[in-house]
C-alpha positions in Angstrom: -22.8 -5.1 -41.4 -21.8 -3.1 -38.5 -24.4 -4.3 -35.9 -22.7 -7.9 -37.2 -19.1 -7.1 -36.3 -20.6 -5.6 -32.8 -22.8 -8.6 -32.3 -21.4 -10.8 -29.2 -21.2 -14.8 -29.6 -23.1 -17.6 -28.6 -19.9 -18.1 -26.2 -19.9 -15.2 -25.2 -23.3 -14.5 -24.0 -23.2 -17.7 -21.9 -20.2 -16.5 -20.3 -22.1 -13.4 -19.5 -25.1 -14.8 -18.2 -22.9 -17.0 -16.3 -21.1 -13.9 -14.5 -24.6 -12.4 -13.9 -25.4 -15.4 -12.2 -22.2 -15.5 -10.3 -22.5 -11.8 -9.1 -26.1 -12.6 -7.8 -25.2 -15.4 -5.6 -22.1 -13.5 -4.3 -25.0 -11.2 -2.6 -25.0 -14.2 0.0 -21.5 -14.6 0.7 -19.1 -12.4 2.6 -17.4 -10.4 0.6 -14.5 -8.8 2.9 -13.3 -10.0 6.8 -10.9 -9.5 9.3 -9.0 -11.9 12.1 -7.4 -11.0 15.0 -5.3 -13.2 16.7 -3.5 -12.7 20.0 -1.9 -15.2 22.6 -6.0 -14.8 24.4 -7.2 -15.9 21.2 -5.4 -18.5 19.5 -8.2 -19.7 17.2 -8.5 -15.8 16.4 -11.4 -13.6 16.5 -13.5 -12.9 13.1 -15.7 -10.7 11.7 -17.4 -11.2 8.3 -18.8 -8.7 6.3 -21.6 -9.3 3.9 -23.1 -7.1 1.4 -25.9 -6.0 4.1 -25.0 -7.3 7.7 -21.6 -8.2 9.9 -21.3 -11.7 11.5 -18.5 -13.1 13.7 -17.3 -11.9 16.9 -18.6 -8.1 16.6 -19.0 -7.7 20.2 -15.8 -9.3 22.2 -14.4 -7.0 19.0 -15.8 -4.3 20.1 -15.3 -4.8 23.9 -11.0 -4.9 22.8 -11.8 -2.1 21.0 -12.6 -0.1 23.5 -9.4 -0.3 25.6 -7.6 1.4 22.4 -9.9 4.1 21.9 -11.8 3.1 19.0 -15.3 3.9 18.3 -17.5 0.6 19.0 -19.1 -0.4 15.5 -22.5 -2.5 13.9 -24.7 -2.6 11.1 -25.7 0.4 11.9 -22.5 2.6 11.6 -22.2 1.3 7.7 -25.0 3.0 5.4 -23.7 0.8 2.7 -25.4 -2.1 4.1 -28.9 -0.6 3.0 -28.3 -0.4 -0.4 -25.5 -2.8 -1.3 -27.1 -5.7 -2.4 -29.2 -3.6 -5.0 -26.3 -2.2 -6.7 -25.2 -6.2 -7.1 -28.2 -6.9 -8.0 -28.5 -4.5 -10.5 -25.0 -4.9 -11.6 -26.0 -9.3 -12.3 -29.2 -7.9 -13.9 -27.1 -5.4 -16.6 -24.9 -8.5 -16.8 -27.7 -10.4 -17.6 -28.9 -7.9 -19.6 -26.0 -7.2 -22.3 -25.4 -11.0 -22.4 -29.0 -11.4 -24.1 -28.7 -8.3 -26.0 -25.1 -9.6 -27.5 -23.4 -5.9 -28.5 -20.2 -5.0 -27.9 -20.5 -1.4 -26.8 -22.8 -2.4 -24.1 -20.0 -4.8 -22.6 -17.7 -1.9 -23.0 -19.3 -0.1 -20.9 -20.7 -3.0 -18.2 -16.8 -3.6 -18.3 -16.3 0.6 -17.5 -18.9 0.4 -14.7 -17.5 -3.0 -13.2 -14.2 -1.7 -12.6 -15.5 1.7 -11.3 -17.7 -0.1 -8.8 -14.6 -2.3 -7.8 -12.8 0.6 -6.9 -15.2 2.4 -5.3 -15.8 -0.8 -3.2 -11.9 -1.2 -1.9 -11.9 2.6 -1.5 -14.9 2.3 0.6 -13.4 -0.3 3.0 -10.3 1.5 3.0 -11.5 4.8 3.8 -13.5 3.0 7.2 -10.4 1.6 8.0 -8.9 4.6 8.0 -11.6 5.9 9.8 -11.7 3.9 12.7 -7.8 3.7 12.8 -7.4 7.2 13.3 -9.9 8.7 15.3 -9.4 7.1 18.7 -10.5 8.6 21.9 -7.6 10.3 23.7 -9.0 9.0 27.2 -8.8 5.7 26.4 -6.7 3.6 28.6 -4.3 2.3 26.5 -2.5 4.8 24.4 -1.8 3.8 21.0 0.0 5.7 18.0 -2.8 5.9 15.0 -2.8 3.1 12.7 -4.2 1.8 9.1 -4.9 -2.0 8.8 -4.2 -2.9 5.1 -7.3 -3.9 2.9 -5.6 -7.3 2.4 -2.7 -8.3 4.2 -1.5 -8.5 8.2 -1.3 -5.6 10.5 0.4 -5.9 14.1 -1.4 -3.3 16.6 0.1 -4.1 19.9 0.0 -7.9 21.0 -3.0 -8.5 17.9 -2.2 -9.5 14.5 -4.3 -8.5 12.2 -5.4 -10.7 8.7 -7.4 -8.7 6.1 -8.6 -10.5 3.2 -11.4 -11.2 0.5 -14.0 -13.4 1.0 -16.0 -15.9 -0.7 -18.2 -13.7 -2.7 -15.1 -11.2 -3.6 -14.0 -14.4 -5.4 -17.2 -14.9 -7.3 -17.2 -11.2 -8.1 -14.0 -11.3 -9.6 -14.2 -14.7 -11.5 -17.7 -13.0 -12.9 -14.9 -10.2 -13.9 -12.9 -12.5 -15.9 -16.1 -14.2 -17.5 -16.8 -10.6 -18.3 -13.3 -10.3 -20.2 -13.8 -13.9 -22.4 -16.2 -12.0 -25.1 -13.4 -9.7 -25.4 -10.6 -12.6 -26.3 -13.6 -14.7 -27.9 -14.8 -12.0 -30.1 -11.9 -9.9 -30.8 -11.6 -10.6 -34.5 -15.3 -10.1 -35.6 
C-alpha cells in the first residue's frame, strides 16, 4: 500500500524522462553570456559560455579589458569547465533514473539536489564576476572605481553597457525544472 501511494504516474515519468532529455541537450548550448556595447561597437561584443568552453569575442574582450585593469581570461582560468558537463550529465541520468524507477522520495530529493545545483551554479558566476570586478591592477591606465556586473541585467562601466543574461540551455534547464515539478501537481493526491 505504501510503495502504491509513493509510486509516480505514467505522466509523470514521461515528464521526467522528458526533463532528463532536456538537461542532456542543454550540455550543448550556452548556458550564461555577456554583451558589451559601446559607441566602437554598435552591434556589441559577446561572449558565450558553455558548459565546457567560451566562444564570442574573448580576445578584442580581453584586449579592452586590459586598459581597466582586469585580469585577461580563457578556458583556462574556469576549472568548472573540466567537469561541468558531467555533473549535467549525471544530473539527466538521475533524472532519467527516478523517472523509470517512479517513487516519490527519489524525486524529492532529485528536486533537493536540482535546486542546490542551481544555486551553486548562479553563485558560481557571481562570485567570478565579483572576482574579476574587483581585483584590477592599480597600474592600469585607466583608473576605474571597482565594480560588480549583475548576473542578469545591464551594468554601465564607463562608455560600455553591459547585458547579462541566460542562455539557451539555462532555458532548457529550467523548463526540465518545471517538468520536474508536474509529478508533484499530477500526483499529489495518490
Amino acid at each position: 500500500m505504501g510503495n502504491v501511494a509513493n509510486r509516480l504516474s505514467g505522466i509523470s515519468s514521461t515528464a521526467l524522462l522528458l526533463a532528463a532529455v532536456l538537461l542532456a541537450g542543454s550540455i550543448f548550448l550556452p548556458w550564461w553570456g555577456m554583451s558589451f556595447y559601446a559607441p566602437q561597437y554598435p552591434e556589441g561584443l559577446t561572449v558565450l559560455v558553455y558548459p565546457d568552453k567560451l566562444e564570442g569575442k574573448v580576445d578584442i574582450i580581453n584586449g579592452l579589458n586590459h586598459y581597466i585593469g582586469m585580469k585577461q581570461f580563457s578556458e583556462d582560468s574556469f576549472p568548472e569547465f573540466r567537469y561541468l558537463p558531467y555533473l549535467i550529465g549525471l544530473m539527466a541520468l538521475l533524472t532519467a533514473a527516478v523517472g523509470v524507477a517512479r517513487q516519490r522520495r527519489l524525486l524529492y530529493g532529485l528536486i533537493g539536489l536540482f535546486v542546490i545545483g542551481g544555486l551553486l551554479g548562479i553563485y558560481d558566476i557571481h562570485r567570478w564576476l565579483v572576482d574579476f570586478g574587483t581585483n584590477l591592477d592599480p597600474k592600469a591606465p585607466i583608473k576605474i572605481a571597482p565594480f560588480v556586473p549583475p548576473v542578469v541585467g545591464k551594468n554601465q562601466l564607463a562608455n560600455f553597457t553591459t547585458n547579462s543574461f541566460f542562455g539557451k540551455g539555462a532555458y532548457l534547464a529550467g523548463i526540465a525544472f518545471l517538468l520536474m515539478l508536474v509529478p508533484l501537481w499530477r500526483d499529489r493526491k495518490q
